[in-house]
N, C-alpha and C positions, 0 to 999 in steps of 0.2 A: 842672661839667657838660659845658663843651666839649670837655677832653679823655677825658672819660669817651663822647662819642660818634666823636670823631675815633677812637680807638683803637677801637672795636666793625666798622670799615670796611666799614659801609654806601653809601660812595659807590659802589664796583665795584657792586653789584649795582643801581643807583638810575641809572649812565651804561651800563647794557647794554641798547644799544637794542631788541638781537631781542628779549628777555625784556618788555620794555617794552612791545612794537608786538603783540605775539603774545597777552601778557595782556586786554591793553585790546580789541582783535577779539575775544577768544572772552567778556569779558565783557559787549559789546553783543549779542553775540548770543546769549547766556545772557538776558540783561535782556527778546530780541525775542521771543525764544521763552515767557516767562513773561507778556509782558505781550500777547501775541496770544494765550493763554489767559485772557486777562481776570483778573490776580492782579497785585496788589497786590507789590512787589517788595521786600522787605527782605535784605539783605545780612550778612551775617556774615564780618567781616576777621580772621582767626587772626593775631597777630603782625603789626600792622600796620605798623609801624617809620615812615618819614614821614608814614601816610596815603593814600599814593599811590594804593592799590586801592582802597582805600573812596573815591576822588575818583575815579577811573576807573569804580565802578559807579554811581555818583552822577549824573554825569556824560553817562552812557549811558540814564538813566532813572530808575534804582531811586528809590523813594518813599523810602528811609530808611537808612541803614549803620551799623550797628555795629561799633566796630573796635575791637579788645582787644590793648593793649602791655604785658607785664610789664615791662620794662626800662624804669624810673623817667626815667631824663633824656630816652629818644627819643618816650615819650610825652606828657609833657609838649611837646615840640618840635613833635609831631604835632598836639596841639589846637591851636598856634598855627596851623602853616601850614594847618590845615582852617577854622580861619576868618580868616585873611587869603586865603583864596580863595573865602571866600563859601561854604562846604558847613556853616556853623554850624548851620544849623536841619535839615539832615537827618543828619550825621554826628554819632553818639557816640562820643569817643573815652575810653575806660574804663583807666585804666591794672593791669591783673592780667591773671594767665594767663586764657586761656581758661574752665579747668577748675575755677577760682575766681568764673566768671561764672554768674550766672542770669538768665534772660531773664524772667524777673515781674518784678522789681525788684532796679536794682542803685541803689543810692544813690537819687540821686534820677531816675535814670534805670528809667521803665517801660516794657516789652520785651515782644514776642509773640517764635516763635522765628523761627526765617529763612527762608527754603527758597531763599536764593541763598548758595554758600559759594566765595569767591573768598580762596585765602590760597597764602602761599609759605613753608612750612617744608620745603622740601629744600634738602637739602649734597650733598657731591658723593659718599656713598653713599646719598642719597637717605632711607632712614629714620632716620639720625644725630642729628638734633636731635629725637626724640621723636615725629614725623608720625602712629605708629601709634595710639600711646594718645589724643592729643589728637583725631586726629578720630573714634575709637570711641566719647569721652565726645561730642564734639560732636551727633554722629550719635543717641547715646541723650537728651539732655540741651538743645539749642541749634538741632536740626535739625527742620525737619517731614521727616514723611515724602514721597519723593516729592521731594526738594530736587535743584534743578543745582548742578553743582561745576565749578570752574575753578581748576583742571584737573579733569578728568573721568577721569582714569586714566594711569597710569605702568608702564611695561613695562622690566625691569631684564634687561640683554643682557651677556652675557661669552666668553670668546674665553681660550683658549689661549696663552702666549706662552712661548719662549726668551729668556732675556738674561742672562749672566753680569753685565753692568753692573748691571743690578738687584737682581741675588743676591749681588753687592758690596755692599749698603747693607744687609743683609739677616742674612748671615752668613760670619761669619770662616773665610778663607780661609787658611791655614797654609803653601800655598804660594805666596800671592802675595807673605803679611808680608816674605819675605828669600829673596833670591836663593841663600844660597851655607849656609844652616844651616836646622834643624828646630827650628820652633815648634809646641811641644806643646798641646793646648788641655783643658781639664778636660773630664770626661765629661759633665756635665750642661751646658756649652756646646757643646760636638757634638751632643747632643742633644736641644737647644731649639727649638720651635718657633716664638715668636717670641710675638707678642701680634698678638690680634685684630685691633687695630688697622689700618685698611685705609692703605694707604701712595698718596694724592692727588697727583696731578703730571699735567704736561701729558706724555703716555706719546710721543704721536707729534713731542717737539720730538729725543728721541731719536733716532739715524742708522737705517738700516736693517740696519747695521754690529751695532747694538748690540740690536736688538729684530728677532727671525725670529717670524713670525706664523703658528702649525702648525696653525689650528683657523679656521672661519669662525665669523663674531660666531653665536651663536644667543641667542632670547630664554629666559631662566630662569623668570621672576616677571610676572605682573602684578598690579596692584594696582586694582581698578577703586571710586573714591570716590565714588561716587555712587546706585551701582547699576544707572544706568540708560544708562551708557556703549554705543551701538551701533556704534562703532567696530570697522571689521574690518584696523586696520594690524596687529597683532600673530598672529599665528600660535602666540600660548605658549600652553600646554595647562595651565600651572598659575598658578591664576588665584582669585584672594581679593578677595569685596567687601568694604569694610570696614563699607556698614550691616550686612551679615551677621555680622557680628563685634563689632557691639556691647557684646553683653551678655558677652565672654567674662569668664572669671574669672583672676587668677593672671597673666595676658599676659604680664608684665612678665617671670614667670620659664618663660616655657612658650617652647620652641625649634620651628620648625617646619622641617622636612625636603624638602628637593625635588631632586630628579633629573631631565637633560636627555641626551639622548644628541650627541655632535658627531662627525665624521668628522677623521680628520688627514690636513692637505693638503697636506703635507711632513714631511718626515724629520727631528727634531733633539731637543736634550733641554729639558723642558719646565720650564721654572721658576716658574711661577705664573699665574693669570688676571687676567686684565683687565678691569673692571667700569664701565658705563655705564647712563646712563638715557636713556629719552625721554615725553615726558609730548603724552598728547593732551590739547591744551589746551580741547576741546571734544569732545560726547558722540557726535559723527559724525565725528570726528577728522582733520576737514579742517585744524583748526589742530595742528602739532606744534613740539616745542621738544625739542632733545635733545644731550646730551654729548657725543657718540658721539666719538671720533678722527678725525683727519683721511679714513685709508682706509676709513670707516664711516660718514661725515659726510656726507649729499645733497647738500653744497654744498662738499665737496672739500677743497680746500686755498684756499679763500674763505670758511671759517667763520670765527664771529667768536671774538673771545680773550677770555676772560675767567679772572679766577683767582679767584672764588667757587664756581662749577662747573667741575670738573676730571673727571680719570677715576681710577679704583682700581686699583690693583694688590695681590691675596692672593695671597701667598706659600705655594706646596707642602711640605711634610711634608719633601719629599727631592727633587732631580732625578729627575725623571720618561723613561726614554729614549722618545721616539713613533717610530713606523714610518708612511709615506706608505701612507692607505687605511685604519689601524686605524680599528676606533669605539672608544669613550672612555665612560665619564659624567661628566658634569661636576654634581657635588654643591652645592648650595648650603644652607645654614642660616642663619635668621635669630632674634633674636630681635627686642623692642618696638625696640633702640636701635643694633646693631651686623649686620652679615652676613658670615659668611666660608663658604669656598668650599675645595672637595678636588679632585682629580681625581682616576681611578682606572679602571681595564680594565674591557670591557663586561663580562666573566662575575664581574665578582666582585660581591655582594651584600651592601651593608649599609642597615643604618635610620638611622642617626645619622651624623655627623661630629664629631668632639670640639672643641669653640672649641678653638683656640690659648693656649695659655697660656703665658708666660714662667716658666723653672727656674730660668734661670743668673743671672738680676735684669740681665744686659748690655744688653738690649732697652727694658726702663723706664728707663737709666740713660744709654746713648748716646742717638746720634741718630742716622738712617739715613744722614746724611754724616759721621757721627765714624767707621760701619763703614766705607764707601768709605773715608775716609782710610789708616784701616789696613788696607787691602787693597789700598792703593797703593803698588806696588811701586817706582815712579820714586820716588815722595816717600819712601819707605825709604831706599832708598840714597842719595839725594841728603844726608836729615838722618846716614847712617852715615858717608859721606863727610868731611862737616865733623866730624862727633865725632872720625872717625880725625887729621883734620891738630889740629883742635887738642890733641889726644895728643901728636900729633907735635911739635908746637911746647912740649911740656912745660906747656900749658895742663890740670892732672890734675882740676881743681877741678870741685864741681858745681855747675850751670850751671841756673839757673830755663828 
């Protein structure tokens, strides 16, 4: 059991202290705000992993918390530490998904449902571990009507970028493979779009050398989980509550479409966007918590580091050439689990974006540093180098 939670590496997100200090504020004040309406506070923990939230709303007040771990050994883990700290008689810790829970009775555990929902299922595209579906059931299922959320709403922001360095991890480049001969490449790998897949990395540890920024961050997406988010830091105009979304049908295979316009605020050829989040951690969105890159980050190049939340990079169809001044739209689609993203000239008009799919099977098979490799041209010749001397030296033999 202990290597099965060492390897899940829950500690990065358990030592991130902004993620820590920023939860715990927006859920005493989630707790003030319920309990200065004379209610009764019960808590609903999605994916509780230690416990930690559900002892943070405990903590703050809440008359009772329900915390739900699918993953067998951390919650186990979790009923200890909730009561070696004493939250045994308010805290239940349930080990199944969410969407496997009812709130009549679960075991021996009897349940009303919650109207506090304090949980952390975002990765660093944000609805990647399933966010959507799980709290659409929660909302129909788990929720009163009328429930606070903590977070309160998440606003998903992307931005334009240049980078041959990143179009090296991406796809093969025929004239970087060798300096002095032509590498042919099959048609259905010239022609591959790559996979869905969003490509996570810390975007701004890269030089300025190697990432030119043609586009200012604008917001795509909001997501408002509550309903009753009055939060006026976002400006996006396309905007989904997810009680409103309850009852949809199908989700899981239903794509939704959205279009933003950006200006280019330089001149150069575009290689893909770059995708981040920011979550108001409360429904007046005084508290916020967010991705963003260093030159997008309110706290500059004093943000803190973590490598559980990163930033996204989707990768364009083709180099894109931008002119200083054009407008753009910048497309985005998501569905329940994945989002990818197009760019494309203002006058042209479409409904859809087609997900990415891999043709060539090189994209499911490497890894975005096996393409760098081979589109490393030093590291080319350096290994043709040594295959020539030892030719030369009458070494003819093949060589592991």
């Amino acid at each position: 059991m202990r290597n099965e939670i060492a390897r899940s590496a829950y500690a990065d997100m358990l030592h991130d202290d902004e993620r820590n200090k920023k939860y715990y504020q927006a859920t005493k004040d989630a707790v003030k705000k319920l309990k200065d309406g004379e209610k009764k506070v019960h808590m609903l923990d999605i994916g509780t992993g230690t416990g930690l939230l559900a002892m943070m709303a405990v903590r703050s007040g809440a008359d009772r918390a329900t915390a739900c771990e699918a993953f067998e050994p951390i919650a186990k883990v979790a009923g200890e530490i909730v009561e070696k700290n004493g939250f045994g008689d308010k805290i239940s810790v349930i080990g199944k998904r969410s969407t496997e829970l009812t709130m009549e009775r679960d075991g021996d555990h009897v349940q009303s449902r919650a109207n506090l929902l304090v949980t952390e299922l975002w990765d660093t595209e944000l609805i990647g571990e399933g966010a959507l579906p799980t709290l659409r059931d929660a909302c129909n299922r788990l929720l009163k009507p009328g429930f606070v959320s903590v977070p309160a709403a998440a606003t998903i922001y992307a931005q334009v970028v240049g980078s041959e360095a990143l179009w090296n991890m991406h796809q093969l480049n025929p004239q970087q493979m060798l300096d002095d001969q032509d590498v042919t490449l099959p048609a259905n790998m010239e022609e591959c779009r790559g996979t869905a897949s969003a490509f996570d990395l810390h975007i701004d540890e890269l030089s300025d050398e190697e990432v030119h920024i043609l586009t200012s961050p604008v917001p795509v997406l909001r997501f408002d989980f509550c309903g009753n988010c009055t939060s006026t830091n976002s400006d996006c105009t396309n905007r989904v509550s997810i009680p409103d979304t309850k009852d949809k049908v199908d989700s899981d295979t239903t794509v939704s479409h959205y279009c933003v316009e950006a200006s280019v605020k330089q001149s150069g050829l575009a290689h893909g966007v770059v995708m981040w989040w920011t979550l108001d951690m409360d429904v007046d969105g005084d508290i916020t918590l967010t991705t963003a890159p260093r030159w997008a980050h309110p706290d500059g190049n004093n943000r803190p580091w973590r490598d559980h939340w990163m930033q996204a990079v989707y990768f364009l169809k083709r180099p894109l050439l931008m002119q200083e001044d054009d407008k753009l739209n910048i497309h985005c689609c998501h569905d329940d689990y994945s989002i990818w993203f197009d760019v494309m000239p203002l006058n042209r008009i479409v409904t859809t974006v087609d997900r990415p799919l891999c043709t060539c099977g090189a994209h499911v098979t490497w890894s975005r540093h096996r393409f760098a490799m081979l589109n490393d041209r030093q590291r080319s010749q350096a290994f043709k180098q040594a295959l020539k001397q030892l030719v030369a030296e009458g070494n003819s033999g093949v060589y592991a």
